[in-house]
N, C-alpha and C positions, 0 to 999 in steps of 0.2 A: 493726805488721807482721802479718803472715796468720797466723805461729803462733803471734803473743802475743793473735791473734785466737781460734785454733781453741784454746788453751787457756783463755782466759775463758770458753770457749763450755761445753768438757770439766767446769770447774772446778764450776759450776754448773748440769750435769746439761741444759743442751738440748740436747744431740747424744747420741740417743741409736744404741747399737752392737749389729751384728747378731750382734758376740759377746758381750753384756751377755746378747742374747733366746735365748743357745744356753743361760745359766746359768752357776755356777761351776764350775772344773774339779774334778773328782773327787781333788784331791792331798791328801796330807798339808796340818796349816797348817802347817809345816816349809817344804815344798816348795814349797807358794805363796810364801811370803815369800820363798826364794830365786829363784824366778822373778823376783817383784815386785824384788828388790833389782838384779838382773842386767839388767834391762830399764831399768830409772831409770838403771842407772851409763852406759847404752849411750846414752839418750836425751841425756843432761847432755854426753857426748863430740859427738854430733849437733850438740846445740844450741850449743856452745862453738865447733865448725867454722862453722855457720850465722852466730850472731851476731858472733862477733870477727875469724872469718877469712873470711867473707864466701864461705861455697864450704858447698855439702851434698853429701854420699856417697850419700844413697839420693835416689828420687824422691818427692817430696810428698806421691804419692798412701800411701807408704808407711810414709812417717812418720804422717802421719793415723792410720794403721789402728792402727798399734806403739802410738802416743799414744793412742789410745781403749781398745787394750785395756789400756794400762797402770791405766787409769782404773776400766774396767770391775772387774780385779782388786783393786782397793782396796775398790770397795764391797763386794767378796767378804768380807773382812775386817776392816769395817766402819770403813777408815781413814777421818777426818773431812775434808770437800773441802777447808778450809782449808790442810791440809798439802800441796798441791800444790805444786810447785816454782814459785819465784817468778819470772817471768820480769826479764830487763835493763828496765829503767824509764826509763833515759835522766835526765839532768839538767834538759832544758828544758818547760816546762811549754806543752800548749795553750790559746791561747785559751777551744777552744771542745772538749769531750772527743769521741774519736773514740768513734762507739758502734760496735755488731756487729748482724751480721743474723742472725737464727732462719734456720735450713734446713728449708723443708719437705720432707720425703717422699714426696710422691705427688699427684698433679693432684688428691686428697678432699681434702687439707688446704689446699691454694694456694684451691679451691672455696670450701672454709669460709671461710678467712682472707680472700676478697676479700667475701663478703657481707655487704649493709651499707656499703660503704665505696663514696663515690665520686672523682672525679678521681683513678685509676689512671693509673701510667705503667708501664712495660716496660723493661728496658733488659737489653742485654749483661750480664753479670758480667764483667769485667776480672781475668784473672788475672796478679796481681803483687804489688808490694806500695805499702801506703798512707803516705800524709803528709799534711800539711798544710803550707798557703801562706797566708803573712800579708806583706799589702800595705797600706805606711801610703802614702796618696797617693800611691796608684797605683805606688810602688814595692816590691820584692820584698824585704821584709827578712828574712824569717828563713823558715825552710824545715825542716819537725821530723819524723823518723821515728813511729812509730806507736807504740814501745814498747808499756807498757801501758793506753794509751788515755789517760791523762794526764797523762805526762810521755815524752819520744822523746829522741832524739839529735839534736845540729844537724847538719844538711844542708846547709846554705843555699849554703859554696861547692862541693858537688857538684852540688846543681839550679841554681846560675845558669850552672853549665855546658854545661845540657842546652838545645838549640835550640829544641825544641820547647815551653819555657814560656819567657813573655816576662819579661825582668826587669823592665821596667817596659810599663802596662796602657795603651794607648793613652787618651787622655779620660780614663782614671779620677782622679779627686780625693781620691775618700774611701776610709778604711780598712775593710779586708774582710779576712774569714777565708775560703779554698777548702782542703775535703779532697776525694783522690782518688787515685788509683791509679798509680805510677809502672809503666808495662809495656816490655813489649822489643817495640819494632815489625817487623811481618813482614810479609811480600807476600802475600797471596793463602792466609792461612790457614785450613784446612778443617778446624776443630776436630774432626769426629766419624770423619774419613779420619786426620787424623796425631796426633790426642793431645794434651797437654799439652805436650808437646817440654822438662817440666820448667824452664818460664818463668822462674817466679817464684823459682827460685832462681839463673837465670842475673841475671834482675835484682840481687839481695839482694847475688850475688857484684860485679856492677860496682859499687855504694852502698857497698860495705864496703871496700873499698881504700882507704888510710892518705888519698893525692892526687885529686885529680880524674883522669881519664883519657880518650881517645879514645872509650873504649868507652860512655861517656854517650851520646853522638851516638845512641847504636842504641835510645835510650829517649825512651817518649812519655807524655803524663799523660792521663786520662781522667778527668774532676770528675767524684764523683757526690755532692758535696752543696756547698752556701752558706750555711755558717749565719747565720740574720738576713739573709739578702738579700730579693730581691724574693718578694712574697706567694704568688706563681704559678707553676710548674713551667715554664708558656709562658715569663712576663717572665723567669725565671731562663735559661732556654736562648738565648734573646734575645739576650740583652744577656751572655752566656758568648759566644758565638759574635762578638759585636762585639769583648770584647777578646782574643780570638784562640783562645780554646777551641771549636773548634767541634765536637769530636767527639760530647759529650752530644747535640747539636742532631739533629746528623743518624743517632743511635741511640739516642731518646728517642721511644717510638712512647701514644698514648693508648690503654687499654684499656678496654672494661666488662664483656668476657665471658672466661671460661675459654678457650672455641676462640677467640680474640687473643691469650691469653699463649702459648696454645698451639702456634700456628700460626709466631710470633715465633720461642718459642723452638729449633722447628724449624728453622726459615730457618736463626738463627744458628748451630743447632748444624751443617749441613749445607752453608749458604753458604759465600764466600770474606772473611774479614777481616781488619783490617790487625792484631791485639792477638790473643792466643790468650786463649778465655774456660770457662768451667768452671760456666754457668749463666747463669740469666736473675735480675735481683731486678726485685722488682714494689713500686712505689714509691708512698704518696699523693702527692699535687701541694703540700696546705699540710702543715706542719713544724713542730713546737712555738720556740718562741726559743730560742737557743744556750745559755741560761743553765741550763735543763732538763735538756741532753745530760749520758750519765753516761755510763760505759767498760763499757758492758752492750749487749747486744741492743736494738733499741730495738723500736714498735709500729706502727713509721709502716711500715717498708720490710721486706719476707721476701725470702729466696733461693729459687732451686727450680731445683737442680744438676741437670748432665747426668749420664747411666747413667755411672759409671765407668769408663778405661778397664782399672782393674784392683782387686781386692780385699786385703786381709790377710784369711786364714781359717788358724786353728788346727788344727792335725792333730791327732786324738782317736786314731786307729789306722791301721793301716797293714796291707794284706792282698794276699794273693796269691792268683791265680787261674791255674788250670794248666789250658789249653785242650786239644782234643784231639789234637793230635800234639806237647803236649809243652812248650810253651811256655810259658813264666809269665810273667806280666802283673802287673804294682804296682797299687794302687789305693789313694788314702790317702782315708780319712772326714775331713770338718771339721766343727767347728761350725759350723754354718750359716750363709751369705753369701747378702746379695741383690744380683743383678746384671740388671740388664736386666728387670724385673720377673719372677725366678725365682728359688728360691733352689738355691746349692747347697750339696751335702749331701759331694760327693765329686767328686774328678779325677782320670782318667789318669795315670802317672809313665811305663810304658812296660815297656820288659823289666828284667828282674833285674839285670841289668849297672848299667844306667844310674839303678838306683835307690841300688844301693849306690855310683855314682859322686857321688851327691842325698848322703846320708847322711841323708834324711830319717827323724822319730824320733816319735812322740807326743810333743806338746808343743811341736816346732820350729813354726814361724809361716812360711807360704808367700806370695808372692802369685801370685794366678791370675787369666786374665783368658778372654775368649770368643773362640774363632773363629768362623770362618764356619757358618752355624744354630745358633748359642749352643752350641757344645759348650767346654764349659773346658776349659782348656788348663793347667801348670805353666808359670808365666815364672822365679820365682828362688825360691830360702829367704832371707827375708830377717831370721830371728831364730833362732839355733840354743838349744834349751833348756837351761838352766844344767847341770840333772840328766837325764840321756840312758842310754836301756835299750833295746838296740835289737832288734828283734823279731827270732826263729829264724824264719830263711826257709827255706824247701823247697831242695835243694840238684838244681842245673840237672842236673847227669849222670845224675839218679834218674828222668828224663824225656824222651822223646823219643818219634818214629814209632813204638815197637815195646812201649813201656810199654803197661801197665794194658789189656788187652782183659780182665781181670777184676777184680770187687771182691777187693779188697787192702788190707792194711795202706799208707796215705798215697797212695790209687789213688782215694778217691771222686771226684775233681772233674772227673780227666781220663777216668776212666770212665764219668763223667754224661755231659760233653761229646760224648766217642764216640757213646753213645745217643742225646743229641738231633742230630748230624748225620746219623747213620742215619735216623730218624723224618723229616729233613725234607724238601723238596720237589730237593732236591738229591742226597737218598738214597732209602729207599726211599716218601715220602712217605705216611707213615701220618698221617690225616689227624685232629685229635682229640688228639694225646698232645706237648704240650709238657714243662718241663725241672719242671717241679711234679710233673705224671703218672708222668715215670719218677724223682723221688724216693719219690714214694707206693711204688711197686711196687718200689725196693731196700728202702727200709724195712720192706716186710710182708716180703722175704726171698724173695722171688717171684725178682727177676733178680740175679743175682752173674757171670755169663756176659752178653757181649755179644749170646747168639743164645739164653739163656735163654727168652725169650718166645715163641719156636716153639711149645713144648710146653704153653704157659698154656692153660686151659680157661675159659667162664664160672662155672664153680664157683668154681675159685680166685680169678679177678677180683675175682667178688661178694665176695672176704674183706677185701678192700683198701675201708678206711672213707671214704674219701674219693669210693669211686666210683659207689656204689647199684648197682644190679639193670642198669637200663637203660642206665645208662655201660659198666657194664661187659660186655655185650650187644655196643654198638658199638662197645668196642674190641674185643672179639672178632674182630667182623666184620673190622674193618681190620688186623688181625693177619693173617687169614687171607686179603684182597688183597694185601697185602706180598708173601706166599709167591709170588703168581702173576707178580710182575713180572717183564721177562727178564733176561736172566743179567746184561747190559753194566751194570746198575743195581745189580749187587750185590758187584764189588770196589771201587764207589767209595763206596758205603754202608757198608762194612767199612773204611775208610780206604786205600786203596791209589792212591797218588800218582801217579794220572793222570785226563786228562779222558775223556767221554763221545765225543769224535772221537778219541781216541787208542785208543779199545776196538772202537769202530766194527767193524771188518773179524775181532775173534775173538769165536767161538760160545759156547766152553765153554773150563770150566775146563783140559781136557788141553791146550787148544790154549795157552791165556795159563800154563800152567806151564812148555811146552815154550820159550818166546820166551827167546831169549839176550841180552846186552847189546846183540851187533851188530845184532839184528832189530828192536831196542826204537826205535837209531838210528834204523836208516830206515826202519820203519814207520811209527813217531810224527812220529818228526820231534823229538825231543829229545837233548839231549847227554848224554856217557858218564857223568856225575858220577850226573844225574838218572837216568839207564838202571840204574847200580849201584844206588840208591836203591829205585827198583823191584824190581829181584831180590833186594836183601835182602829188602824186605818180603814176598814173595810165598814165599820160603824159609823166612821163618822161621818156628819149630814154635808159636807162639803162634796166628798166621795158619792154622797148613795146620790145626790142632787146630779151626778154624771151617769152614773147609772140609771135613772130616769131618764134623760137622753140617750142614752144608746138605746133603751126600750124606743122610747119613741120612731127611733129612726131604724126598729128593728133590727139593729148588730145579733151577727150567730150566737146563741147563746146566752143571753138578757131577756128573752120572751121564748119561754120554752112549757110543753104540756107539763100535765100535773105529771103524770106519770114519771116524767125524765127529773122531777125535785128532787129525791129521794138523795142522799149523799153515798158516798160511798161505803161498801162494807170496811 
């Protein structure tokens, strides 16, 4: 079966994990070991549901990841592979042993591994899980789960239940071994549109039922091997399709180049099929004799899986980001995942609320997967860590519209923010100074004011090491275009919570001081909530204390005749 597959594979080190390449974790050996013990006890309840009760709690993709990093942490502590958990073996022996396939990595390695070799075939990956069929003249006698590749469970009257394998082989006379893929058939499936749908253990779940049941009917078998059959990939497909397997025939393609595996396993990831599949294997056409086969990888046939539709990645830390008007944002760091040919390093959680509803922690185990333009996304926590320390978070009510217009104790990030919306094209578009520049220039002690940099000269610039003589010339210069911009560009540059058509029709500051809730209505065109929202800010002494500085330094529209006070009609 697929995961007494993926742990042969684990056991003996071909699957290699993108949390192996992140390193080991920085824990105590204390703390590892109770990770490592809390994660095996979880994995054993998993696999007890999988194997005996025939039903799994998490999805495939995620047991995968949990099992590799469980794997990973052993070598951390130089546990010996042998002590892997041994999987169910089953009582009945194969014929012929099921082997495993190596997973290539990346179109360089599928490149490598097909050079040199010829009579290549292509096919589907079927995802479900494996057996084997033994037919003594031409009838179906025994029918054996995959266990650990050389000894399974008997099947035999759950598969002569299933319509779709014949119990007996039309014309056949002589005794033969077929292994292949029991899967759940579907209509019109778009692998890289709907996912895995979680197949292979709705399979595992109908096979594991004490009786036979209806729920057989909804499964089909995909051969992909005959051991000791006919010499040729052709005569094998052949004469599969005569006695009544035809589906190898008609998704068995011949290949000699890269752009055909390629191209293939596009189609299939993107076409419509009847089996949900999770890769392409790329197969030679001759096949050593059955007697050869051993419960290992073998060298004839590789895999070469589709992008994931979702990862396991380990949360290293967990950080918050306090934007300009106040808002904190989650951000958790992982070891490093690749998905989609990228890797990532870190994902989204959201607001504060909704992280502490997460209880995410270093050390908890996430899966995340991509939206649309590969941005990852959180889908669930699917491992909470045994030992959990959960970080001091900035506390929300110390933050809002009216915080931090100065450097402060627990004010720098919201007071960066401030400054880069000011600087940008949105504010007063100083053109030259991103969120780097105006760290350089809090760090030399230059700005601790929002409106500090009025008064910078190129002397002081020039102090800041990061900016030489002739940077800081041209910020100069752009400092002092800012100044000349008009007025309507400069309460939304200061953060004050309205648009560039809601400023429209007022001149100067006496005029937008004077504007009351009710003017705000139906001038703008906004409701009272919003309208209150505006006169606090515009009231409060944080605010008017900027506004005293723009007077100062005479900004358009801050120092204006009586005459021009009056508000609008």
């Amino acid at each position: 079966m697929w995961r007494g597959i993926y742990r042969a594979l684990v056991a003996v080190g071909l699957l290699c994990s993108s949390a192996w390449a992140g390193g080991c974790p920085e824990w105590s050996p204390e703390r590892l070991r109770l990770e490592m013990t809390a994660l095996d006890t979880q994995l054993a309840r998993w696999d007890e549901a999988y194997y005996r009760l025939g039903n799994s709690p998490i999805d495939d993709e995620v047991y995968d990841g949990l099992l590799q990093q469980l794997q990973d942490w052993r070598r951390c502590v130089g546990v010996r592979e042998d002590t892997v958990r041994a999987l169910p073996a089953g009582k009945v022996p194969h014929p012929v042993a099921q082997t495993g396939l190596r997973k290539l990595p990346n179109r360089g390695a599928v490149e490598q591994w097909m050079q040199g070799r010829s009579d290549l075939w292509v096919q589907p990956k079927v995802d479900g899980v494996a057996v084997t069929l033994v037919y003594r003249q031409g009838v179906l006698v025994n029918a054996i789960s995959r266990g650990d590749g050389q000894k399974g469970e008997n099947w035999l009257e759950k598969v002569k239940a299933i319509p779709a394998i014949p119990n007996v082989l039309p014309g056949a006379t002589a005794n033969l071994v077929l292994q292949g893929e029991l899967f759940l058939m579907v209509n019109d499936h778009h692998q890289q549109a709907q996912g895995g749908i979680n197949a292979r253990s709705k399979v595992a779940g109908i096979l594991m039922r004490n009786a036979p049941t209806a729920q057989l009917e909804r499964l089909g078998l995909f051969i992909w091997a005959w051991p000791d059959g006919p010499p040729t990939m052709d005569e094998r497909l052949q004469q599969l399709a005569q006695m009544g397997f035809v589906l190898p025939q008609q998704y068995s393609k011949p290949i000699t180049t890269l752009a055909e595996v390629e191209h293939w396993r596009a189609a299939w990831y993107s076409g419509a099929l009847p089996f949900v599949t999770d890769g392409v294997v790329i197969h030679q056409g001759r096949e050593p004799q059955g007697r050869y086969w051993q419960a290992k990888p073998n060298d004839w046939a590789v895999a070469w899986k589709y992008p994931p539709a979702q990862q396991v990645a380990r949360v290293t830390d967990v950080e918050f980001a306090i934007g300009r008007t106040g808002k904190i944002a989650v951000v958790l760091r992982l070891v490093p995942v690749r998905m989609d040919d990228k890797w990532i390093r870190r994902v989204n959680v959201g607001s504060l609320a909704l992280w502490q509803k997460w209880d995410i922690v270093p050390g908890d185990h996430i899966a995340i997967g991509l939206m649309g333009h590969g941005i990852p996304h959180l889908k669930q926590v699917v491992w909470w860590a045994a030992a959990r320390a959960t970080p001091i978070a900035p506390k929300q009510d110390d933050y809002h519209a009216l915080s931090c217009f100065t450097l402060q104790p627990g004010c720098r990030q919201q007071f960066l923010a401030r400054l880069v919306w000011l600087s940008s094209r949105d504010g007063l578009n100083i053109t030259g100074l991103n969120k780097a520049g105006w760290q350089a220039l809090i760090d030399q002690g230059l700005v601790n004011n929002l409106l500090d940099w009025l008064q910078l000269t190129p002397e002081r610039l020039n102090e800041v090491p990061s900016l030489g003589a002739r940077r800081a010339q041209a910020l100069y210069r752009q400092f002092r275009l800012a100044q000349q911009q008009p007025f309507e560009r400069w309460p939304i540059a200061l953060g004050v919570p309205i648009s560039p058509l809601q400023l429209a029709t007022l001149k100067n500051w006496p005029q937008l001081q004077r504007m009351t809730s009710a003017q705000w209505q139906e001038l703008a065109g906004i409701g009272a909530q919003k309208a209150r929202k505006v006169q606090e800010f515009l009231q409060h002494p944080a605010f008017l204390t900027l506004v005293t500085t723009l007077q100062q330094h005479d900004i358009s529209g801050f120092a204006v005749a009586p005459e021009q006070d009056a508000p609008p009609d």
